[in-house]
MDTraj code that builds the backbone (N, CA, C; nanometers):
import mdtraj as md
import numpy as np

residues = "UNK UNK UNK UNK UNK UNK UNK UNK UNK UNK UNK UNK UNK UNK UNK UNK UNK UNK UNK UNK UNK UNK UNK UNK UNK UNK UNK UNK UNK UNK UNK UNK UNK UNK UNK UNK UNK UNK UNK UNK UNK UNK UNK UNK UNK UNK UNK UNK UNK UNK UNK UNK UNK UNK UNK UNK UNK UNK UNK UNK UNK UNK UNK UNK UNK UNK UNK UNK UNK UNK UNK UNK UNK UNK UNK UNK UNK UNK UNK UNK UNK UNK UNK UNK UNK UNK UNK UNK UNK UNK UNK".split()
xyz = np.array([
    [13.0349, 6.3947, 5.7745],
    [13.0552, 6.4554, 5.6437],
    [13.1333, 6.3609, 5.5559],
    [13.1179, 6.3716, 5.4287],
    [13.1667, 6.2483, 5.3620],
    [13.2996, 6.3257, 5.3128],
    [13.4267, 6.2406, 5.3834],
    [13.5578, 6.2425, 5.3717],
    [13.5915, 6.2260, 5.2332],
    [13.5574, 6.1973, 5.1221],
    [13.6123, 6.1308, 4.9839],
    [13.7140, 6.0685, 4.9529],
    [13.7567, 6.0211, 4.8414],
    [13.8714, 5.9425, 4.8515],
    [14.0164, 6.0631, 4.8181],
    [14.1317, 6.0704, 4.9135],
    [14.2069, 6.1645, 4.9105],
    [14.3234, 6.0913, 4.8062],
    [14.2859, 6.1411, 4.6739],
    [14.3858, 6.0200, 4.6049],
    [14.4894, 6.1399, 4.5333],
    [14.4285, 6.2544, 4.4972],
    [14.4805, 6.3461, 4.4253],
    [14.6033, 6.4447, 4.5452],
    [14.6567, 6.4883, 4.4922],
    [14.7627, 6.5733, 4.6131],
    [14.6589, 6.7355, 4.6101],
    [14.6595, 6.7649, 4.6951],
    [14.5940, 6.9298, 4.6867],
    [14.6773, 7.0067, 4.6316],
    [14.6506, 7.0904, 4.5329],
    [14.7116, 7.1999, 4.4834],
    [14.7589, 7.2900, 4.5594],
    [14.7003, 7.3505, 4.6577],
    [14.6612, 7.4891, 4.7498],
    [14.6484, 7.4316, 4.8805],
    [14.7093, 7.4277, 4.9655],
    [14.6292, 7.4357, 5.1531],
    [14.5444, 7.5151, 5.1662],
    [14.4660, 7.4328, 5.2321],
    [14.3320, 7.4118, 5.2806],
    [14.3592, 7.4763, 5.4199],
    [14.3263, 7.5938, 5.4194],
    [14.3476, 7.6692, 5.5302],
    [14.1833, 7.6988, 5.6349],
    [14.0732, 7.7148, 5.5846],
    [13.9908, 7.7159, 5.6647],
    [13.8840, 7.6051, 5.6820],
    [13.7967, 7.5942, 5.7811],
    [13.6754, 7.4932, 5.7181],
    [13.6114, 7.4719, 5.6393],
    [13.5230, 7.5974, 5.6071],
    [13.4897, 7.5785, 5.5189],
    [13.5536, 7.6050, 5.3449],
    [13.6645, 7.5987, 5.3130],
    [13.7383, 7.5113, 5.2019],
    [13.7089, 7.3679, 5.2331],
    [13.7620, 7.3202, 5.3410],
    [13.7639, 7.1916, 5.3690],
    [13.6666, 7.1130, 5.3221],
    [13.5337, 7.2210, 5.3621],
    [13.4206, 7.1317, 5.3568],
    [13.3536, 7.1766, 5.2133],
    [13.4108, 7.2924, 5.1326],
    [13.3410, 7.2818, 4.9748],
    [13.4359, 7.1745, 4.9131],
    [13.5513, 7.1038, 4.9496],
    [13.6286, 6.9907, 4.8929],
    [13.5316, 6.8836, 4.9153],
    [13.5026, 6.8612, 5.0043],
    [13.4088, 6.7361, 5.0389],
    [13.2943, 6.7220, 5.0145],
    [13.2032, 6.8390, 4.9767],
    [13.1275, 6.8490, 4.9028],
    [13.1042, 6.8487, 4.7512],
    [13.2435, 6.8938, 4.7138],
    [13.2570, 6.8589, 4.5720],
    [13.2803, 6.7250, 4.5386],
    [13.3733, 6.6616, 4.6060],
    [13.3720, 6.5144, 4.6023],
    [13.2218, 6.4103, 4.6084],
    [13.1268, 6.4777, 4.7157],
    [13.0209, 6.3840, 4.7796],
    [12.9009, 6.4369, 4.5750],
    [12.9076, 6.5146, 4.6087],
    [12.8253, 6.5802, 4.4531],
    [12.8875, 6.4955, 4.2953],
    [13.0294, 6.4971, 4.2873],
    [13.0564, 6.4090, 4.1601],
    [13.0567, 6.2680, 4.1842],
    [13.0495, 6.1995, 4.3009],
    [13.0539, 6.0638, 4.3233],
    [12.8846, 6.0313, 4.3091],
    [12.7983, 6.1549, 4.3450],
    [12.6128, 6.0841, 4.3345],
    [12.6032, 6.1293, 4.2070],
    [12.6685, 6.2283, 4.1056],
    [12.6402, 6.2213, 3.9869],
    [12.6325, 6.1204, 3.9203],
    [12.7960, 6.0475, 3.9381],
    [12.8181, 5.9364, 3.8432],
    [12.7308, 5.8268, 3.8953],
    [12.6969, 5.7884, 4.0230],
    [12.5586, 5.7301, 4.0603],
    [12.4365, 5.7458, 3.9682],
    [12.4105, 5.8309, 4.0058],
    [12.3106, 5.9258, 3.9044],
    [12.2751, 5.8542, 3.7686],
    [12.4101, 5.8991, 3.6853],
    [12.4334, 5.8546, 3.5627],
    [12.4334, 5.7251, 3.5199],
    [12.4985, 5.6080, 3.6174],
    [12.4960, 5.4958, 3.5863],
    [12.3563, 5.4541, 3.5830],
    [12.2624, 5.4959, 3.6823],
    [12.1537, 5.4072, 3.6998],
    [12.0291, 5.4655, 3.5675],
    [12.0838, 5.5717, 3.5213],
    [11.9802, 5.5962, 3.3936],
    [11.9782, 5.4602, 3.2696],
    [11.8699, 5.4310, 3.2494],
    [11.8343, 5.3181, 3.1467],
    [11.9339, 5.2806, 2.9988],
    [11.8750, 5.4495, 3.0012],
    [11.9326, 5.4918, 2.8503],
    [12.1070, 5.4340, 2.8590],
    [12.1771, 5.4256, 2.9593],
    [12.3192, 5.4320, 2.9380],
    [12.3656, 5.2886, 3.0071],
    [12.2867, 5.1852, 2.9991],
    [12.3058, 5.0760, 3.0711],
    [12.3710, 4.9538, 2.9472],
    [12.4100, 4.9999, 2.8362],
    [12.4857, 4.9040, 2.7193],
    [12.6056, 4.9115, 2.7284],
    [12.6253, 4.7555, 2.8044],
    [12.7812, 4.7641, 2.8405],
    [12.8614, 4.6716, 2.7019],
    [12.9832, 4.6934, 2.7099],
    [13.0546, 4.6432, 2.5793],
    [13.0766, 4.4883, 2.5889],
    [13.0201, 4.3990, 2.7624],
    [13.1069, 4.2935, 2.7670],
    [12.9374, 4.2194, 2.7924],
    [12.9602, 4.0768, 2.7841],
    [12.8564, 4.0025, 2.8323],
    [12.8663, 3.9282, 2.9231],
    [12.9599, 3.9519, 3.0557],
    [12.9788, 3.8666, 3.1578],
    [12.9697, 3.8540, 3.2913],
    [12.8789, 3.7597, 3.3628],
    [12.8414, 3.8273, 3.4634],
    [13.0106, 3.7566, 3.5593],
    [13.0759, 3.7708, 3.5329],
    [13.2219, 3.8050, 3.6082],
    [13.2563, 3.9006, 3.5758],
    [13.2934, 3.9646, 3.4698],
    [13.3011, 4.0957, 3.4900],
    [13.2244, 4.1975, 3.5707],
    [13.0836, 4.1707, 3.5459],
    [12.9672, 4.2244, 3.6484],
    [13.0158, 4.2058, 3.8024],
    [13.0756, 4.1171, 3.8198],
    [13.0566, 4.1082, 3.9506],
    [13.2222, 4.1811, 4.0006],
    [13.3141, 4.1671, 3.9219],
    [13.4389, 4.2360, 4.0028],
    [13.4363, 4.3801, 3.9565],
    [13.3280, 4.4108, 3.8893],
    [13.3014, 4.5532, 3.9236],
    [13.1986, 4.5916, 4.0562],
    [13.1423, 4.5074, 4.0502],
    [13.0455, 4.5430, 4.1738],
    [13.1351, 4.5399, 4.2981],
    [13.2747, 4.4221, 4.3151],
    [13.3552, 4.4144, 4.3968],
    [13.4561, 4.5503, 4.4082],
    [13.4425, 4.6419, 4.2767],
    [13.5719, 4.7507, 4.3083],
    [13.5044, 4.8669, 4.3490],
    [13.3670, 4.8322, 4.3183],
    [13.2724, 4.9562, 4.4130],
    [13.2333, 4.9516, 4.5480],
    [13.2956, 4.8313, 4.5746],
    [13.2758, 4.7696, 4.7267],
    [13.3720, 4.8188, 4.7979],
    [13.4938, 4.8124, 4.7263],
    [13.6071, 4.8484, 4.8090],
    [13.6333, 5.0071, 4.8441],
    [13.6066, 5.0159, 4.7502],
    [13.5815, 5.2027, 4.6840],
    [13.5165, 5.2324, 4.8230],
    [13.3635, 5.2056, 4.8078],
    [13.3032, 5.2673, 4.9608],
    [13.3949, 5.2260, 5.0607],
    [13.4121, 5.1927, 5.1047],
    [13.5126, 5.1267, 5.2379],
    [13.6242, 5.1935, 5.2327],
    [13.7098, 5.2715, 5.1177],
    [13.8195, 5.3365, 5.1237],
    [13.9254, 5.2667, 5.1364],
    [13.9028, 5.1313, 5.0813],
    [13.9979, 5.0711, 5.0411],
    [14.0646, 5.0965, 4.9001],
    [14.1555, 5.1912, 4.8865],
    [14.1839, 5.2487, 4.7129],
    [14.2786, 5.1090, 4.7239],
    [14.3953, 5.0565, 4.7847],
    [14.4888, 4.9955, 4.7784],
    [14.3991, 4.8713, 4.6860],
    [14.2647, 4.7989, 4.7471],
    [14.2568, 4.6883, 4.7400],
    [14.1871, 4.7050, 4.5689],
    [14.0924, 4.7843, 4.5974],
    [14.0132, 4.8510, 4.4517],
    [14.1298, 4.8376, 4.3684],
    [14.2044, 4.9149, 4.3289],
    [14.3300, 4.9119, 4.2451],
    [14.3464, 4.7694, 4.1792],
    [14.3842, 4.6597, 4.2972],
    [14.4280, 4.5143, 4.2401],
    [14.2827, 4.5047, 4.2049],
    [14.1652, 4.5407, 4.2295],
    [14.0406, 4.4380, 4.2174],
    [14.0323, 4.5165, 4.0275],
    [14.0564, 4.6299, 4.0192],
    [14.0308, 4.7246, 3.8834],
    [14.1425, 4.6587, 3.7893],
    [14.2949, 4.6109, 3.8477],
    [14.3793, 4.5373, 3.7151],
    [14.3416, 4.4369, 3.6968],
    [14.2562, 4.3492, 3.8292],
    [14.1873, 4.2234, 3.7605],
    [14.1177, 4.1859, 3.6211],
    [14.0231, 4.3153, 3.6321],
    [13.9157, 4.3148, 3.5824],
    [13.9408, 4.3895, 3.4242],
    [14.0337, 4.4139, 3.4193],
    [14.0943, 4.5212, 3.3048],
    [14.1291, 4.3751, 3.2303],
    [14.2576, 4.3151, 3.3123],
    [14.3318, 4.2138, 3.2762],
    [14.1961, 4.0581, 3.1863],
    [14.0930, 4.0534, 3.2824],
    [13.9880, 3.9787, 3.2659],
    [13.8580, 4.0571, 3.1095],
    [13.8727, 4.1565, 3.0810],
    [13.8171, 4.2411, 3.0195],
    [13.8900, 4.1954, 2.8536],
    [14.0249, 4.1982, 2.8982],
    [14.1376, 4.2219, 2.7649],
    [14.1342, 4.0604, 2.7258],
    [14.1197, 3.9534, 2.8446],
    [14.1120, 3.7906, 2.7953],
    [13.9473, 3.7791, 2.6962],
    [13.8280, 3.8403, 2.7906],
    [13.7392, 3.8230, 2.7252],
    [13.7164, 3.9016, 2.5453],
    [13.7930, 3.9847, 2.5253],
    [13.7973, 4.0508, 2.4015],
    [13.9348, 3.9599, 2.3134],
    [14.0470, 3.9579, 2.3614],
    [14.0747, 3.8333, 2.3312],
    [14.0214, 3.7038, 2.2472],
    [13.9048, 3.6728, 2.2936],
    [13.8760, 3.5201, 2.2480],
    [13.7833, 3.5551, 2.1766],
    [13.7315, 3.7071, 2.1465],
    [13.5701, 3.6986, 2.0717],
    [13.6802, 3.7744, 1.9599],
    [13.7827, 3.8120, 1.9221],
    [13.8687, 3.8245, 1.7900],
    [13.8995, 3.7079, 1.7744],
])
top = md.Topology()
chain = top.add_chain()
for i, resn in enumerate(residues, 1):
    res = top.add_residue(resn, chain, resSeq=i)
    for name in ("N", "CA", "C"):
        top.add_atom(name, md.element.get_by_symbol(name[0]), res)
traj = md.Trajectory(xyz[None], top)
């Protein structure tokens, strides 16, 4: 069953299974949405033109699956940090 990423604190204990498992289902359902969503045509105009940026996003979705939040995190200020240089130089 897909565990999700436990990043948020639970509001409420999770006292039976199945809670447990409509949590993880809610998680596994908004993570193939935004799947979903990305891969539609219509919504594929991104604001940057770089395939480094392209790629340390593809790297924070890497980490993401793997459940690495720690590493995702540094790979997401990279790319923020790399985002803000490339807007930077085109002002």
């Amino acid at each position: 069953m897909f565990g999700g990423p436990k990043i948020w604190p639970d509001k409420k204990k999770l006292v039976g299974q199945n809670q447990k498992n409509n949590v993880d289902r809610y998680y596994k359902v908004a993570f193939e949405t935004l799947e979903k969503y990305r891969k539609k045509d219509n919504r594929r105009s991104y604001l940057w033109s770089s395939p480094e940026v392209d790629k340390n996003i593809a790297l924070i979705y890497k980490e993401l699956s793997t459940k690495n939040i720690d590493k995702a995190k540094q790979q997401l200020e990279k790319t923020i940090e790399l985002l803000a240089n490339l807007n930077m130089r085109e002002f």
